[in-house]
C-alpha positions in Angstrom: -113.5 17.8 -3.0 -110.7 16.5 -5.4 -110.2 13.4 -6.0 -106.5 11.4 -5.7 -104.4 11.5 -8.4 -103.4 8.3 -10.5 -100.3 8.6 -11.6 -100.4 7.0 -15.3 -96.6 5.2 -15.0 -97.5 3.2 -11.9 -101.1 2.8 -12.1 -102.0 -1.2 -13.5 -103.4 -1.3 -17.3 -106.5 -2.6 -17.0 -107.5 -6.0 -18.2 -107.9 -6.5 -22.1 -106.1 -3.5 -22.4 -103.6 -2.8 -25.1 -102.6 -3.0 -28.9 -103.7 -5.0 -32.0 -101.2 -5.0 -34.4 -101.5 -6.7 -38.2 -98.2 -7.8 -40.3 -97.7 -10.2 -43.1 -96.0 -13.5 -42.2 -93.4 -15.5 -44.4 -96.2 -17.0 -46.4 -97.8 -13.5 -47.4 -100.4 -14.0 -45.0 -102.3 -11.3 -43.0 -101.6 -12.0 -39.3 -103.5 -10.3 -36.5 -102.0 -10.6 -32.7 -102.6 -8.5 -29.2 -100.0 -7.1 -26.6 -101.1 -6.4 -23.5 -100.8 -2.6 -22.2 -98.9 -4.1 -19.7 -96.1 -5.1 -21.9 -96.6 -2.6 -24.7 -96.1 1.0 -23.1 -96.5 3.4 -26.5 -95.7 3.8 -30.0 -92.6 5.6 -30.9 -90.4 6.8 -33.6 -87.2 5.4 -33.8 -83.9 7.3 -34.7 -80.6 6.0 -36.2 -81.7 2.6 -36.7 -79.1 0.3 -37.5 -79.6 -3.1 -39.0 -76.8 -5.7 -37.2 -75.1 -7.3 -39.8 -76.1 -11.2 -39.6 -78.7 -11.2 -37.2 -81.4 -13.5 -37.9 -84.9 -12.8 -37.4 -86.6 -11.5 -35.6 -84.2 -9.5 -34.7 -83.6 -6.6 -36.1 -80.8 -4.3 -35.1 -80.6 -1.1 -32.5 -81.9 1.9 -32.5 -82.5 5.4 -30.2 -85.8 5.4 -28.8 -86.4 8.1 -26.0 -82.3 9.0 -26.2 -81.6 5.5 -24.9 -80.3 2.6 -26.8 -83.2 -0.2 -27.5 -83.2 -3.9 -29.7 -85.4 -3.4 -32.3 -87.0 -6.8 -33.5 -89.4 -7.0 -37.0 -92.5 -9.2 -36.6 -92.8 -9.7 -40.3 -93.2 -8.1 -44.1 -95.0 -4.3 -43.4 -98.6 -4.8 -44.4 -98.4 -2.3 -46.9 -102.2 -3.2 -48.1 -103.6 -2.1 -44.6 -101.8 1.1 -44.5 -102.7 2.4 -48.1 -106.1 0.7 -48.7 -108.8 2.5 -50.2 -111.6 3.2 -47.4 -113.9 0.2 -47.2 -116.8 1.0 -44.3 -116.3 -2.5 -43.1 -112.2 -2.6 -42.9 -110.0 -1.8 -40.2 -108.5 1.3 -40.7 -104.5 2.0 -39.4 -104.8 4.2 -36.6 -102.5 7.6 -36.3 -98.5 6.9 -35.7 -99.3 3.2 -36.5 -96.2 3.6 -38.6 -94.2 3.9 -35.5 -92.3 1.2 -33.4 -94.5 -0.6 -30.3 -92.6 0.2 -27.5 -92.3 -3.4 -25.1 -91.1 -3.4 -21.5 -90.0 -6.8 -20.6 -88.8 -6.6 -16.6 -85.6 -4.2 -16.9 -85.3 -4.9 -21.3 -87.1 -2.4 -23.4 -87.3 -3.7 -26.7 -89.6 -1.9 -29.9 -91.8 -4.2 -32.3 -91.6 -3.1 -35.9 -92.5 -4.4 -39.4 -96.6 -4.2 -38.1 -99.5 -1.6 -38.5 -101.0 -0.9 -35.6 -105.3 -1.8 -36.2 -106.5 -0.7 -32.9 -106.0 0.6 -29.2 -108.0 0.1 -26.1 -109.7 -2.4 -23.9 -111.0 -5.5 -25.7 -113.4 -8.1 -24.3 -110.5 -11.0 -23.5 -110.9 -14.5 -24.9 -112.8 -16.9 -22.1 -109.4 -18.7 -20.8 -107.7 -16.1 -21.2 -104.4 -15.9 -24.4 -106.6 -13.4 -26.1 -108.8 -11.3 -27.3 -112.1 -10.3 -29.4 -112.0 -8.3 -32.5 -115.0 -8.6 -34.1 -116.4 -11.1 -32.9 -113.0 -13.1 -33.5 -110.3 -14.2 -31.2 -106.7 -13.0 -31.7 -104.5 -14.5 -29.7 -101.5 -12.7 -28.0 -98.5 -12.3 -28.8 -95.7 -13.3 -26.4 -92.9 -10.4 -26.8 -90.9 -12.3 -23.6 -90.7 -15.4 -26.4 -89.8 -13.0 -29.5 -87.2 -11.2 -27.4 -85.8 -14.6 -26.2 -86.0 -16.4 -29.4 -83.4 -13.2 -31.2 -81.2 -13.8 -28.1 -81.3 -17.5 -28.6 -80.5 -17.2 -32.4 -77.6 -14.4 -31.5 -75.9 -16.3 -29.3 -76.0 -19.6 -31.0 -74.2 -18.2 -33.9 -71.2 -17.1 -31.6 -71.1 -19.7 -30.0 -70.8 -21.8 -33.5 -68.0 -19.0 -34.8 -66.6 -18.2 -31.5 -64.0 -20.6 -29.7 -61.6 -19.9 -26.5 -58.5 -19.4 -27.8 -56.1 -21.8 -27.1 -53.4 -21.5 -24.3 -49.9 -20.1 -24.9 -48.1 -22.9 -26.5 -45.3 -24.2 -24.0 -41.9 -25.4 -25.9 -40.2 -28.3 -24.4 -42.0 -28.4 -21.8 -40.7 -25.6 -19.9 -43.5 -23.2 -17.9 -44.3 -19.7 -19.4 -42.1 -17.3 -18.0 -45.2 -15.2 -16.3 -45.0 -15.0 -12.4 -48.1 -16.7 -10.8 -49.1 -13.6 -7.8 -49.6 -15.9 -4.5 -53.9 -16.6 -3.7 -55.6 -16.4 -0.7 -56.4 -19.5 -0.8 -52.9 -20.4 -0.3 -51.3 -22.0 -3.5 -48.2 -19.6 -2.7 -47.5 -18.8 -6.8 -48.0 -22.8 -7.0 -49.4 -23.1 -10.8 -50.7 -26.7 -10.3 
């Protein structure tokens, strides 16, 4: 008897499921936050990363992941301690690759998550309430990619829209019309320019 196959792209991540990563935040501190495996698909490398001149965190720049063309957006100063700490028995350890970009599916966006180690992968006992998980014993809450994504769109646009204005119609001399044909509309202005 064999038993149906689950194919791994379609099938649900189960719940508490998913990545803890740890990165140091503006004020040096150690910062621990969970994606859910239903946002964070896998880690990957990232080729010919390019920083964007003038954006703003958290965003980052672009980069190649899987030959396609992704926005890369840094969650904060690398936690360099984590990933070249002595071994302590009671320390969480970087796990394999957790060097590499998170890979983040937001609806039809894939973005990737760097500037974080990954601590752990798996299914974690979720917060009662939900927004979380347990780590030892501790909550960690999650980590809303949707709101990092939009918040480096937000701060993207807002700067062109700050620096970028429409530019100005063709100045008209003496009143006269520019010389440029109107083509007759459907809707039946007839090349009328008013």
């Amino acid at each position: 008897m064999s038993l149906p196959r689950v194919d791994a792209t379609t099938a649900a991540p189960p719940e508490g499921g998913g990545v803890l990563l740890s990165y140091r935040d503006d004020d040096d501190t150690s910062v621990l936050v969970f994606i859910s495996a239903s946002v964070a698909t896998r880690l990957t490398p990232l080729t010919c990363v390019i920083d964007v001149p003038g954006a703003k965190p958290p965003a980052r720049g672009l980069a190649l992941a899987d030959g396609e063309v992704i926005t890369v957006l840094e969650l904060g100063k690398r936690d360099a301690a984590s990933a070249k700490a002595p071994f302590l028995s009671n320390a969480d350890w970087p796990v394999p690759g957790s060097d590499r970009a998170v890979l983040c599916v937001l609806g039809s966006v894939r973005v990737a998550l760097t500037g974080a180690t990954v601590v752990a992968t798996g299914i974690f006992d979720p917060i009662d309430g939900g927004g979380g998980v347990l780590w030892h014993g501790e909550p960690v809450p999650t980590l809303d990619v949707r709101a990092l994504y939009a918040s480096a769109e937000t701060a993207i646009w807002a700067d062109r829209a700050v620096s970028s204005r429409p530019s100005a119609p063709p100045s008209v001399r003496g009143g006269a019309r520019p010389s440029t044909p109107v083509p007759p509309r459907s809707n039946g202005n007839n090349g009328d320019r008013s």
